[in-house]
N, C-alpha and C positions, 0 to 999 in steps of 0.2 A: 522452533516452530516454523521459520521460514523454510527450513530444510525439509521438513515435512512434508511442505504447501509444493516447494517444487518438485519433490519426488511425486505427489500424488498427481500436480499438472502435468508431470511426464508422460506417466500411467494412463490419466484419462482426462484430457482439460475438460471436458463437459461434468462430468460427477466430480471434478474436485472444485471448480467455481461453484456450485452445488453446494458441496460441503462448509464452504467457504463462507458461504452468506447463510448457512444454517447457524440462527445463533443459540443454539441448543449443540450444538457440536464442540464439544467444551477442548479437541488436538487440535483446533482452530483460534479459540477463541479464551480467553486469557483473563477476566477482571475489564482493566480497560486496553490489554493487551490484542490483538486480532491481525488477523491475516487481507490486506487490501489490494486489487489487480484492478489494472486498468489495460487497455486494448492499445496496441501500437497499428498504425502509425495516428488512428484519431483521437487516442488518448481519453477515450470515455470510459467510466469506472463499471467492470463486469464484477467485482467484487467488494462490498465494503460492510463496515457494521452496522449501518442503517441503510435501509432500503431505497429512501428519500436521493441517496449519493447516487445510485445506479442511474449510468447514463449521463452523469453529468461529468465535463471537460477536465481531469485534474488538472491541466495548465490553467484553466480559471482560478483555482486556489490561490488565496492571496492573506498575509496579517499583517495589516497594518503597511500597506504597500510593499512587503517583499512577496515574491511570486516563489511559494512556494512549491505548488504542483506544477511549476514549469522546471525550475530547479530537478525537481523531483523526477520529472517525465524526461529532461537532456541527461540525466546523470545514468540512467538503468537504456532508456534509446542509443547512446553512444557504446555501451559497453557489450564490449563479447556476450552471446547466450552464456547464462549457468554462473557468471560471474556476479559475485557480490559487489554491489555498492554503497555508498552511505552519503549519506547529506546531514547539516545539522541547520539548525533552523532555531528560534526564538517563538514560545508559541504558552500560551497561560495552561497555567493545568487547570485539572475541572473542577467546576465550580467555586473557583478562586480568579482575582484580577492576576494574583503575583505571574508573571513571564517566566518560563525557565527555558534551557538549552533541551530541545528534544531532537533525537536522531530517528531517523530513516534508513534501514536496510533493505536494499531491494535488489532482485535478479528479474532476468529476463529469460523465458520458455516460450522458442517462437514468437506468437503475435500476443503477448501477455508476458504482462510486468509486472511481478506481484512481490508485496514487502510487509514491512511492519513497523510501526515507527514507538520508540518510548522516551519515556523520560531521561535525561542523562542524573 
């Protein structure tokens, strides 16, 4: 799915953040799987599965005091365009308290940094 998202932000970022936040766009969007971009270098999110997230800081993001959208936003900012990266993080699945190990893949195309993060 990430491969997709970056080939189609190659193509055309304007109609694939588009795409992206279509949650009817089912090459995008997954169950609880989904495709999320945020803008370098002020790290506010141009793409996410709810609307409510656009525009807001992913370095804000935080569970339980780790900083996860900072985490998030030095590991795809430091890294060559077009290269994968990954983060792992501690985070509850949904609608449950239990914690599990959930991973982050993400690459960077130009001014947008876009990934996907699941369950391990």
């Amino acid at each position: 799915m990430l491969e997709r998202a970056v080939t189609a932000l190659k193509a055309d970022p304007k109609a694939a953040l588009k795409q992206f936040n279509d949650e009817k766009n089912k090459q995008f969007r997954d169950r609880d799987l989904f495709v999320f971009c945020f803008s370098l270098p002020d790290g506010n999110f141009t793409a996410f599965q709810s609307p409510v997230m656009l525009g807001t800081d992913v370095r804000e993001l935080k569970y339980q005091d780790e900083p996860i959208g900072q985490h998030a936003y030095d590991a795809v900012a430091k890294a060559p365009e077009g290269e994968f990266v990954s983060i792992e993080y501690n985070f509850p699945k949904p609608g449950t308290k239990t914690v599990a190990t959930k991973q982050s893949l993400e690459a960077r195309v130009g001014n947008e940094a876009c990934g996907i993060t699941y369950f391990k």
